[in-house]
C-alpha positions as a Markdown table, in Angstrom:
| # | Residue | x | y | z |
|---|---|---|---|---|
| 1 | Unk | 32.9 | -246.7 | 24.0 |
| 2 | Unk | 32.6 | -243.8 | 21.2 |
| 3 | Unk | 36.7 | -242.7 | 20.5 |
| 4 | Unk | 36.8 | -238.9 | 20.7 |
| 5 | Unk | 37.6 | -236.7 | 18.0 |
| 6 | Unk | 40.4 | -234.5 | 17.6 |
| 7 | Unk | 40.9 | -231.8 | 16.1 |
| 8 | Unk | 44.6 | -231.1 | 14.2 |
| 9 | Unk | 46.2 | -228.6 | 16.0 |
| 10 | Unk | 46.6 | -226.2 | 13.3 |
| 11 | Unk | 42.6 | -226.4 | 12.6 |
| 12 | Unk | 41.7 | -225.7 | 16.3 |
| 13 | Unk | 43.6 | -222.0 | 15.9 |
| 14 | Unk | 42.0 | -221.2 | 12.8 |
| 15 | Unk | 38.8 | -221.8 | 14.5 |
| 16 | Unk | 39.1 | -219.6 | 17.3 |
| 17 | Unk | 40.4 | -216.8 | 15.0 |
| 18 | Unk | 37.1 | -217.1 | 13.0 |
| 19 | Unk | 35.3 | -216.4 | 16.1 |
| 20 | Unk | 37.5 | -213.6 | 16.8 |
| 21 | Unk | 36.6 | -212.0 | 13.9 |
| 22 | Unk | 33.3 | -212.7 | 13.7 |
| 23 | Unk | 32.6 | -211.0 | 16.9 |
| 24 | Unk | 34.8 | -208.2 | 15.9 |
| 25 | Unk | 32.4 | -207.9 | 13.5 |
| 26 | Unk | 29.3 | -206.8 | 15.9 |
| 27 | Unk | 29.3 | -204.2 | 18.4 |
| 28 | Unk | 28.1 | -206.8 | 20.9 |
| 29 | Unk | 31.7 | -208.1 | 19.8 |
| 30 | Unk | 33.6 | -205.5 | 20.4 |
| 31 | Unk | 31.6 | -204.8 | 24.0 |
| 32 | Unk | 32.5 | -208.5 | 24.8 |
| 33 | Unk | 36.3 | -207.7 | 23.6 |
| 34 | Unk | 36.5 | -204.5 | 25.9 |
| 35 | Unk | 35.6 | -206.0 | 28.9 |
| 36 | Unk | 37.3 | -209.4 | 28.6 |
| 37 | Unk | 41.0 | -207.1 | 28.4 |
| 38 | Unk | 39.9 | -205.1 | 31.5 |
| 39 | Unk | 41.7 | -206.8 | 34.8 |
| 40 | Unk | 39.4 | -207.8 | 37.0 |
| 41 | Unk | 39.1 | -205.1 | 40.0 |
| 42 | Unk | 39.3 | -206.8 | 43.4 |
| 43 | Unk | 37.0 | -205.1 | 46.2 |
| 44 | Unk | 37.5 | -206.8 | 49.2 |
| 45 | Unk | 35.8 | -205.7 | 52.7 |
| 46 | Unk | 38.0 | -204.6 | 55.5 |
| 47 | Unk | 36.9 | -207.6 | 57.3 |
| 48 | Unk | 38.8 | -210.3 | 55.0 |
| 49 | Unk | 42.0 | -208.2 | 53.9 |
| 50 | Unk | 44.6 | -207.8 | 56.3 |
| 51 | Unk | 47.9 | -206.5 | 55.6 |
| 52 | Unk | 50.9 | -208.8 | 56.2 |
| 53 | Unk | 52.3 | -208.6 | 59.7 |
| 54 | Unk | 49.2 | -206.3 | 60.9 |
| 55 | Unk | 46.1 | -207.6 | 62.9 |
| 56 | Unk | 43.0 | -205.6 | 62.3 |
| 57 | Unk | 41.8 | -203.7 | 65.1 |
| 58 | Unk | 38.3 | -201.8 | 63.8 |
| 59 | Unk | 37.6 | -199.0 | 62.1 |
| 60 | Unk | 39.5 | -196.5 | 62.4 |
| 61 | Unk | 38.1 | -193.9 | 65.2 |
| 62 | Unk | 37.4 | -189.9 | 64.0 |
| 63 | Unk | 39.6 | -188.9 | 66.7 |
| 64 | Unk | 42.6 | -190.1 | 65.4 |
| 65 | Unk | 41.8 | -188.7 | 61.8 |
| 66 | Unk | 41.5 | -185.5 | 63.6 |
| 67 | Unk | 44.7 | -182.8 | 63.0 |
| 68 | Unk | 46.8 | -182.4 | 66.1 |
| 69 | Unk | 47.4 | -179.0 | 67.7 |
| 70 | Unk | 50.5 | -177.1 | 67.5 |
| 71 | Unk | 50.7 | -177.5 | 71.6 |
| 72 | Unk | 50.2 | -181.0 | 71.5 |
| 73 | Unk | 52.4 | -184.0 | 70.6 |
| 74 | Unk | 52.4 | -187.7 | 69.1 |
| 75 | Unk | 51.5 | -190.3 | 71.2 |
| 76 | Unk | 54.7 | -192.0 | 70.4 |
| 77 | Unk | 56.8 | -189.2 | 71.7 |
| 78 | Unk | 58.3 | -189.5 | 75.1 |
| 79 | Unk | 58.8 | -186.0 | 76.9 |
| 80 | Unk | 62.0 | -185.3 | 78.3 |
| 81 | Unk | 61.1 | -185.2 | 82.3 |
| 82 | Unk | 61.1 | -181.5 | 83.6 |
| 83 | Unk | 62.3 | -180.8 | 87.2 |
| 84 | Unk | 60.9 | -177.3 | 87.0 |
| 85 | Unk | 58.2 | -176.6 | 89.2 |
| 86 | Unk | 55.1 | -174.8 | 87.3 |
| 87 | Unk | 54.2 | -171.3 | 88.0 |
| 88 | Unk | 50.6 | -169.9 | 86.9 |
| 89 | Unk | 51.6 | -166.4 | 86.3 |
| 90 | Unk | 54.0 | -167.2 | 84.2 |
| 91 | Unk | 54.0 | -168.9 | 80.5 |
| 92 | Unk | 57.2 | -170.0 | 79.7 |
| 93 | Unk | 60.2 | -171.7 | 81.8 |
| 94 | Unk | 62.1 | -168.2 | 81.7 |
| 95 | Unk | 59.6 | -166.5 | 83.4 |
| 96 | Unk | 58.8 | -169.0 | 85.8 |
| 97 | Unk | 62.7 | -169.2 | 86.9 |
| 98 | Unk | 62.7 | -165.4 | 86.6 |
| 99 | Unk | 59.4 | -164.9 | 89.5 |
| 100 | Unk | 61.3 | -167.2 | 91.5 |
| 101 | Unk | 64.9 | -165.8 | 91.5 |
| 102 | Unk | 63.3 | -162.7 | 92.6 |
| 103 | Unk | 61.5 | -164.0 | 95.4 |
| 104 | Unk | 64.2 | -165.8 | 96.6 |
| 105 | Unk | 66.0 | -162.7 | 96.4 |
| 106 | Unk | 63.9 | -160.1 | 98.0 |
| 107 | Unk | 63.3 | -162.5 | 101.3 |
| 108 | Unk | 67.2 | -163.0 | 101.9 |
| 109 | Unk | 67.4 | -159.0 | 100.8 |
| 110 | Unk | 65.0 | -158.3 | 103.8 |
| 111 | Unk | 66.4 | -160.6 | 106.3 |
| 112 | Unk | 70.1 | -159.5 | 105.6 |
| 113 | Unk | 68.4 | -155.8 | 105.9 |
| 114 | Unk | 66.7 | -156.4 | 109.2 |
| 115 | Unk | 69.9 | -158.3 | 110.9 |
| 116 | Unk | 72.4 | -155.5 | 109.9 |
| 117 | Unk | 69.6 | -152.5 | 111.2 |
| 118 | Unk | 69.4 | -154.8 | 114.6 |
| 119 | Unk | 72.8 | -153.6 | 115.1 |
| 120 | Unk | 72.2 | -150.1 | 115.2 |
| 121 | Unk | 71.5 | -148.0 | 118.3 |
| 122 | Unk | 67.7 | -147.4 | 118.5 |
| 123 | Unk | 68.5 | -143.7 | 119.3 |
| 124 | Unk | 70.6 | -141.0 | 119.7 |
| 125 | Unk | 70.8 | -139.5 | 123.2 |
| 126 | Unk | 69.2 | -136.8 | 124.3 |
| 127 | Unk | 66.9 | -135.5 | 126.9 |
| 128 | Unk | 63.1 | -135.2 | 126.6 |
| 129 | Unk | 62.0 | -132.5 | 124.4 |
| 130 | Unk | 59.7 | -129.5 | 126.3 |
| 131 | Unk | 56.3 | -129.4 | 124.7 |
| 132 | Unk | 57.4 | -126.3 | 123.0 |
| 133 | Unk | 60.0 | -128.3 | 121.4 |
| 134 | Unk | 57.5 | -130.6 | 120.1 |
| 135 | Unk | 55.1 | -128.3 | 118.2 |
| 136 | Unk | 58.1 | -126.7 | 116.7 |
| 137 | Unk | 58.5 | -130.1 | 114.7 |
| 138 | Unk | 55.6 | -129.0 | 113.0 |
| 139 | Unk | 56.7 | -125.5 | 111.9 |
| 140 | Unk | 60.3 | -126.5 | 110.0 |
| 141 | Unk | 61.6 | -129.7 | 109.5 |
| 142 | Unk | 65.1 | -128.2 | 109.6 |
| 143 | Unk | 64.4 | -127.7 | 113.6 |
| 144 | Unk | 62.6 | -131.4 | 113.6 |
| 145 | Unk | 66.2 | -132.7 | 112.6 |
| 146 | Unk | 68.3 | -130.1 | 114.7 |
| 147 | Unk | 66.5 | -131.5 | 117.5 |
| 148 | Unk | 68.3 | -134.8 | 118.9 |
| 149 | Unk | 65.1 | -136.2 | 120.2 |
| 150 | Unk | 63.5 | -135.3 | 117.0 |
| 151 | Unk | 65.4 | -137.1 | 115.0 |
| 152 | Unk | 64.7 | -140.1 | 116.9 |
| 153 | Unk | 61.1 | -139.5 | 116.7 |
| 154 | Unk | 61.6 | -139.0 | 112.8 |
| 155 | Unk | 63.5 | -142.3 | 112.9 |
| 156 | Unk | 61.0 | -144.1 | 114.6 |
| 157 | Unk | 58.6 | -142.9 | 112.0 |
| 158 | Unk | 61.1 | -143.7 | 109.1 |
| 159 | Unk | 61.9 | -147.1 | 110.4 |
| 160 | Unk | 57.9 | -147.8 | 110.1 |
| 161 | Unk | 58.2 | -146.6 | 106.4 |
| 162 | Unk | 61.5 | -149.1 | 105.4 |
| 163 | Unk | 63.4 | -146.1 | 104.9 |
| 164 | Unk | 65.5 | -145.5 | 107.7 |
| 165 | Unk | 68.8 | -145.9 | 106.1 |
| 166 | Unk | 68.0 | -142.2 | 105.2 |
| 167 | Unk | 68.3 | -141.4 | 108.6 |
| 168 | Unk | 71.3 | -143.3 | 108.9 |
| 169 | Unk | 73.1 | -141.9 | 106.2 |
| 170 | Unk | 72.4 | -138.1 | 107.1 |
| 171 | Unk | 74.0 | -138.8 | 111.0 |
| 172 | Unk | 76.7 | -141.0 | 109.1 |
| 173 | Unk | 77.2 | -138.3 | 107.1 |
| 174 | Unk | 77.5 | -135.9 | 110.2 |
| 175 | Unk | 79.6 | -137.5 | 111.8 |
| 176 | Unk | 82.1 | -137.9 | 109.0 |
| 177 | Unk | 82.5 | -134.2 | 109.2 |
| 178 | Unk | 83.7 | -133.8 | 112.3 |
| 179 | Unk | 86.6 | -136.2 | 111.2 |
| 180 | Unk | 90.2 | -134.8 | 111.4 |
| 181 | Unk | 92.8 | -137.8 | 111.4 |
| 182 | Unk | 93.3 | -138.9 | 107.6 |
| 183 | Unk | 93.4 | -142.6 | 108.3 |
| 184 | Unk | 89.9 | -142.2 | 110.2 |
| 185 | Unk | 88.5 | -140.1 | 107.1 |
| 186 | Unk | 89.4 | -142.7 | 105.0 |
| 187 | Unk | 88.2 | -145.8 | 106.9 |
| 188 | Unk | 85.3 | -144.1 | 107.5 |
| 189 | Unk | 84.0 | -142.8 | 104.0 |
| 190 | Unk | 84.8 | -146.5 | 102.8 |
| 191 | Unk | 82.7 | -147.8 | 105.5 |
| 192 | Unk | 79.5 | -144.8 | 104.3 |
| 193 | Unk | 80.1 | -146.4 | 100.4 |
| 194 | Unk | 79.8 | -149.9 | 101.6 |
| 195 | Unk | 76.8 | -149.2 | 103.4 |
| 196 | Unk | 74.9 | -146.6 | 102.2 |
| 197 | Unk | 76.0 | -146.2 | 98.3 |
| 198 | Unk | 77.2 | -149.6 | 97.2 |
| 199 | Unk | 74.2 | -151.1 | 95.2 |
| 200 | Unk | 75.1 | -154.8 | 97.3 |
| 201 | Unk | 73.9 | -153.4 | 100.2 |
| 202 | Unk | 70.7 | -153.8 | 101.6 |
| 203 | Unk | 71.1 | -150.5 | 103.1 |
| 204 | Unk | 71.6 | -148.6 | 100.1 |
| 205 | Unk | 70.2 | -144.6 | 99.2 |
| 206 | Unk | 68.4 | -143.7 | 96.9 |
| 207 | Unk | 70.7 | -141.1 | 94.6 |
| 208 | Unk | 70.8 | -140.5 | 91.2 |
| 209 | Unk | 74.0 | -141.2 | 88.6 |
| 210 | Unk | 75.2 | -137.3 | 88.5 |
| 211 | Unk | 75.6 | -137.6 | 92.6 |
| 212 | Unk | 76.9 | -141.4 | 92.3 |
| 213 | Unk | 79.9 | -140.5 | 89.9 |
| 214 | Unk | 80.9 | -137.5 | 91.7 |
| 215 | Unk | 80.9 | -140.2 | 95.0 |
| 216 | Unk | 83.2 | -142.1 | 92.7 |
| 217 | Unk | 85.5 | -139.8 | 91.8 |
| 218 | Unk | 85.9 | -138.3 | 95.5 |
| 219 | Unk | 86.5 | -142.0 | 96.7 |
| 220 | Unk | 89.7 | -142.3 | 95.2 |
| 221 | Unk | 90.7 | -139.3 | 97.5 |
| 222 | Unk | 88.3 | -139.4 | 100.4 |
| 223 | Unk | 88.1 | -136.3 | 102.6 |
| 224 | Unk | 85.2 | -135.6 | 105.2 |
| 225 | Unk | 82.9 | -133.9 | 102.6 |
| 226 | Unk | 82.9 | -136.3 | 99.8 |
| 227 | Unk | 79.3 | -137.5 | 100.5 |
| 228 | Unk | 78.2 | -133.7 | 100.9 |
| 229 | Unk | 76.0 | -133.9 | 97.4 |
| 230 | Unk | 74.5 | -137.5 | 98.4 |
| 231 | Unk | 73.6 | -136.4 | 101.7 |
| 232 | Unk | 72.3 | -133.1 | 100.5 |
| 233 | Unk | 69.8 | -134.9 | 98.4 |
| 234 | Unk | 69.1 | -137.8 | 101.2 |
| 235 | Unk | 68.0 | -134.5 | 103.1 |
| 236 | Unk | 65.6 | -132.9 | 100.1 |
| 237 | Unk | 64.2 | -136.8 | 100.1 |
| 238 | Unk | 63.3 | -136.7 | 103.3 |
| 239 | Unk | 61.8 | -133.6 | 103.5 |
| 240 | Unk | 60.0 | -133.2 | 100.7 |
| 241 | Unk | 58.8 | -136.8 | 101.1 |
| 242 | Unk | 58.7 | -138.6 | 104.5 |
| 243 | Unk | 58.4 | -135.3 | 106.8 |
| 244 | Unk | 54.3 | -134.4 | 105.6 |
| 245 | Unk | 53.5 | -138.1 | 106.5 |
| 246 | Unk | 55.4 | -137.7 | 109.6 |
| 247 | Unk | 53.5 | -134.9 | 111.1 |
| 248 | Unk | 49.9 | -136.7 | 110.2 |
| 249 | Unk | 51.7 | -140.1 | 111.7 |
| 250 | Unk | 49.9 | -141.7 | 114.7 |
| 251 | Unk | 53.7 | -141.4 | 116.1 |
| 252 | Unk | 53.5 | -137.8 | 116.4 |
| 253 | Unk | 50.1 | -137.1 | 117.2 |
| 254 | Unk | 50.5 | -139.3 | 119.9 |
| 255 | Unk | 53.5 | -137.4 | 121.7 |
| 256 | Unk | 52.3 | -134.3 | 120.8 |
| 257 | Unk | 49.1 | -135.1 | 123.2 |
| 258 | Unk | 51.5 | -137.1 | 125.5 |
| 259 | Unk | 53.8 | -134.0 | 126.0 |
| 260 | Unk | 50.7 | -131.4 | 125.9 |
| 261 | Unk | 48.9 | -134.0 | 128.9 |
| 262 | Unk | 51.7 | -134.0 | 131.1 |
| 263 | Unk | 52.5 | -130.4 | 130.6 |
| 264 | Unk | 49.1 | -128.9 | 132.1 |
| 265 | Unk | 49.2 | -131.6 | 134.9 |
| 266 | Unk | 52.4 | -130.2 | 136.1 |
């Protein structure tokens, strides 16, 4: 066998410094130099780096790279259940509870409307008016509500219309003035507020705030014309409102022919 040679130590580092600086020396040298003291960049393929703890599932999908909406919200976020029905014409929960609440409200408004007018005498009475009677409906609406059976034709009419608390209130009215006793007075005017001018009741006027605070101020002192201003204006209402559509009503056209009929039979 052939013993190797070595080299001293000290002689092998001097060597390797000589060829440092020989290829120092040479611009192929010095590209040799450059790249050996670049780290080596590492460029591995999805398919053979996997981050610790993670198992690769694909390529990522464009969806998910996609921004999310300001109306929509992470997968990973669990909605707070909602026992709120939706409402289509509405756009926010408010609104929705808002349509509702008024529903609700206008059905019990009618059916506690319809249950107190059951109550009330149909009409008042009287005997049946002549034919001459009749057409003088048509000429003044101050003889139409003079006229006992006119007024219940009126009120018939009215009552078609959901505005027979107008009716109502004028006779209520009426009849409060014919009041002497002071106890009565004042049982009865409390009774007309409830009904006719407290804003809780389904039977309520229409008047405006100059006629409601004189109301209140006369309440505290009730006397059998304290509602003379409300009822006033429930008369102007009805006159200048209901009473056209009255006389072009099916309702009066009908009696008017009725009466006429049995009046040139006779």
């Amino acid at each position: 066998m052939v013993p190797l040679l070595s080299l001293p130590t000290g002689s092998s580092q001097e060597a390797a410094g000589t060829v440092a600086r020989g290829s120092q020396s040479s611009p192929a040298g010095w590209e040799e130099r450059r790249a050996a003291e670049q780290p080596l960049k590492h460029d591995p393929t999805p398919s053979t780096v996997y981050e610790a703890g993670t198992q690769y599932a694909g390529p990522a999908s464009t969806e998910s790279l996609l921004p999310m909406s300001r109306h929509e919200t992470s997968p990973t976020t669990v909605q707070p259940a909602s026992n709120h029905r939706p409402n289509a014409c509405c756009f926010c929960w408010c609104c929705c509870c808002s349509c509702s609440w008024n529903e609700d409200r206008e059905r019990a408004w009618r059916a506690s409307r319809e249950t107190k007018l059951e109550n009330i005498p149909n009409c008042e009475a009287c005997a049946k008016p002549t034919p001459e009677e009749v057409q003088g409906w048509a000429q003044s609406f101050d003889k139409l509500m003079k006229s006992p059976a006119g007024r219940n034709v009126f009120r018939e009419f009215l009552r078609t219309e959901y505005s027979e608390e107008n009716m109502l209130f004028w006779l209520a009215c009426e009849e409060l003035k014919t009041e002497c006793n002071k106890h009565t007075i004042d049982e009865k005017a409390r009774m007309i507020y409830e009904d006719y001018i407290s804003i809780l009741s389904p039977k309520e006027v229409s008047l405006d705030s100059r006629v409601r605070e004189v109301i209140n101020r006369k309440m505290q002192e009730p006397s059998s014309h304290t509602f003379d201003d409300a009822q006033l204006q429930i008369y102007t209402l009805m006159h200048r409102d209901s009473y056209p559509r009255f006389l072009n009503s099916a309702i009066y056209k009908s009696l008017l022919q009725t009466i006429s009929h049995s009046s040139s039979e006779s």
